[in-house]
LOKE-549205 format. One line per 10 residues: number of its first residue (from 0); for each residue x, y, z of C-alpha. Coordinates in steps of 0.05 Angstrom, whole numbers, m for minus. Each point is the difference from the previous one (the first is absolute). Layout:
N
NUM) X Y Z; ...
This chain:
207
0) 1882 2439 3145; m38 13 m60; 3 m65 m54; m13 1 m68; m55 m54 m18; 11 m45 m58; m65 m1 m33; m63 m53 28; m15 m65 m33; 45 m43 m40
10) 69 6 m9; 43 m30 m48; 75 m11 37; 64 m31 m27; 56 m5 43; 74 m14 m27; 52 m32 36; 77 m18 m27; 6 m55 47; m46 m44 41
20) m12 37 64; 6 72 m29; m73 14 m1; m14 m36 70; 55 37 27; m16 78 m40; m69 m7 11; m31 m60 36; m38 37 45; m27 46 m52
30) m27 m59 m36; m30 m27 70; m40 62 m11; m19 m8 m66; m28 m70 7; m51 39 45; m29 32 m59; m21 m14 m66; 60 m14 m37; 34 m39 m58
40) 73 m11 22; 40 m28 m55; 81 m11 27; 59 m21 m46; 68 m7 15; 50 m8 m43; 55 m44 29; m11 m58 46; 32 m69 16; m48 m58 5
50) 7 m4 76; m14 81 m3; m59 3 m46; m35 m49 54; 12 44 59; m24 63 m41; m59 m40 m26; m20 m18 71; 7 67 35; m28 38 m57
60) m61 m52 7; m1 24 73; 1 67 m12; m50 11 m45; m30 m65 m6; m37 14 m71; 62 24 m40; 24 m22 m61; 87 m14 6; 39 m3 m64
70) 80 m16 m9; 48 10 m47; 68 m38 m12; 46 53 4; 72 m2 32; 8 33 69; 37 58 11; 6 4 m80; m61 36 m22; 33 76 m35
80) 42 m59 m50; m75 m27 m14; m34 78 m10; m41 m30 m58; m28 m66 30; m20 36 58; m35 57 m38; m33 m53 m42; m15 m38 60; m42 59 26
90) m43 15 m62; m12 m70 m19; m38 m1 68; m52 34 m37; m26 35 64; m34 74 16; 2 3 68; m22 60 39; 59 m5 52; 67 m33 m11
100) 52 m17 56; 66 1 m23; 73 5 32; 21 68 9; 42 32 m63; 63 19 36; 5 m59 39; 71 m26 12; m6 m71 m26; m3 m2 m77
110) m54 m44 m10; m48 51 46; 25 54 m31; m19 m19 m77; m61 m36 15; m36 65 41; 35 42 m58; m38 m40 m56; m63 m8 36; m19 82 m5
120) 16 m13 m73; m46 m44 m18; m63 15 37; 7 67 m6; m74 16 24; m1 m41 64; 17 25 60; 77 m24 19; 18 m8 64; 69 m22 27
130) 18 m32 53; 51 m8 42; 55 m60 19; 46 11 58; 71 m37 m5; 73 16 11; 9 43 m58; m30 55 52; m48 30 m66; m61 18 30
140) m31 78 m11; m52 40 32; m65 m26 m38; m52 34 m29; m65 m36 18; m25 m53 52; m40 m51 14; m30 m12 67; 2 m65 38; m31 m21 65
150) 46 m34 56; m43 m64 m20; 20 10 m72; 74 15 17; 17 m66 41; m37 m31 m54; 47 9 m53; 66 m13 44; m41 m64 22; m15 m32 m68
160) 77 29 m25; 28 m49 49; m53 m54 m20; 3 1 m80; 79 13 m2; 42 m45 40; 50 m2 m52; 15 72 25; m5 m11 75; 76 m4 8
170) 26 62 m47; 21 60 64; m46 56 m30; m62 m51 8; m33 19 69; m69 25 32; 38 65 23; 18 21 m72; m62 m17 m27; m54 27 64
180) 61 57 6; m8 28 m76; m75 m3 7; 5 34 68; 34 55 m26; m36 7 m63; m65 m9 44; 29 66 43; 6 37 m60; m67 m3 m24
190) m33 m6 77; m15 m67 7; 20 m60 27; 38 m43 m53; 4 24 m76; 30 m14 m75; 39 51 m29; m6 18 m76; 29 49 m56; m34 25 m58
200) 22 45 m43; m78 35 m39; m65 m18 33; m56 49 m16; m51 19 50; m72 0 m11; m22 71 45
């Protein structure tokens, strides 16, 4: 299947999350990849207990060991009643990244939903991609755009989810099959073995 290449060298990536676990969950694997290559991952999220912040903090460190992790104080499950913190929240991270992660913008959950919304607002000139989170609400789409993983890479990301979050070990939509069963499929789609799903919306290609 033919890919299209993100350009060589160094990348500039900021990945957004709602809660602690978002981005290790949307697109752990994808940043498995990226700490192959030359990048700059910057992550914020924008809600987050104490006992939370220090499980993202430690798988985020294990994912891509060099990134930068940010956190705001925002109420969970709240974020549309605070649209202006969390726009201000993105553009005082002062940030041009080439490629930002974000939730996708017609997730079910609220706090997904505005935060992948405002991201393609204000970096208008990155590339956006959004990714996916599976859960009861039964929102998921056909997706536009994939990224690869290796079986290695796959167990990889189930393996340090059940490692960094044990606070989430109990909760009945927490399991290897969903997680190595989304990738699966995904991974079918796009003809290989395990993959991350993502929507965009404008990406221009370089012929």
């Amino acid at each position: 299947m033919l890919g299209l290449q993100l350009p060589a060298g160094h990348l500039d990536v900021l990945c957004l999350g709602a809660h602690p676990d978002d981005v290790e969950i949307g697109c752990g694997g994808t940043l498995l990849r990226l700490a192959e290559r030359d990048a700059a991952i910057r992550v914020h999220v924008m809600t987050g207990t104490p006992g939370r912040v220090a499980e993202s903090t430690r798988a985020i460190g294990l994912f891509a060991p060099t990134a930068k992790m940010s956190f705001g104080q925002l109420p969970d499950g709240r974020l549309p009643a605070y649209w202006n913190d969390v726009k201000q929240a993105l553009e005082d991270l002062a940030v041009t990244p080439d490629l930002v992660l974000a939730p996708r913008v017609d997730d079910a959950h609220q706090d997904h939903r505005l935060l992948g919304r405002l991201a393609a607002t204000v970096w208008r000139d990155a590339l956006v991609l959004h990714y996916e989170i599976p859960k009861w609400d039964g929102d998921l789409e056909p997706p536009t755009h994939y990224v690869a993983l290796t079986a290695e890479q796959g167990r990889r990301k189930v393996e340090l989810l059940n490692e960094c979050f044990p606070s989430q070990l109990g909760r009945d939509w927490w399991d290897d099959e969903l997680f190595l069963g989304l990738m699966r499929l995904r991974g079918v789609e796009t003809r290989a073995r395990y993959a991350e799903a993502f929507h965009t919306t404008k990406v221009r290609v370089a012929l």
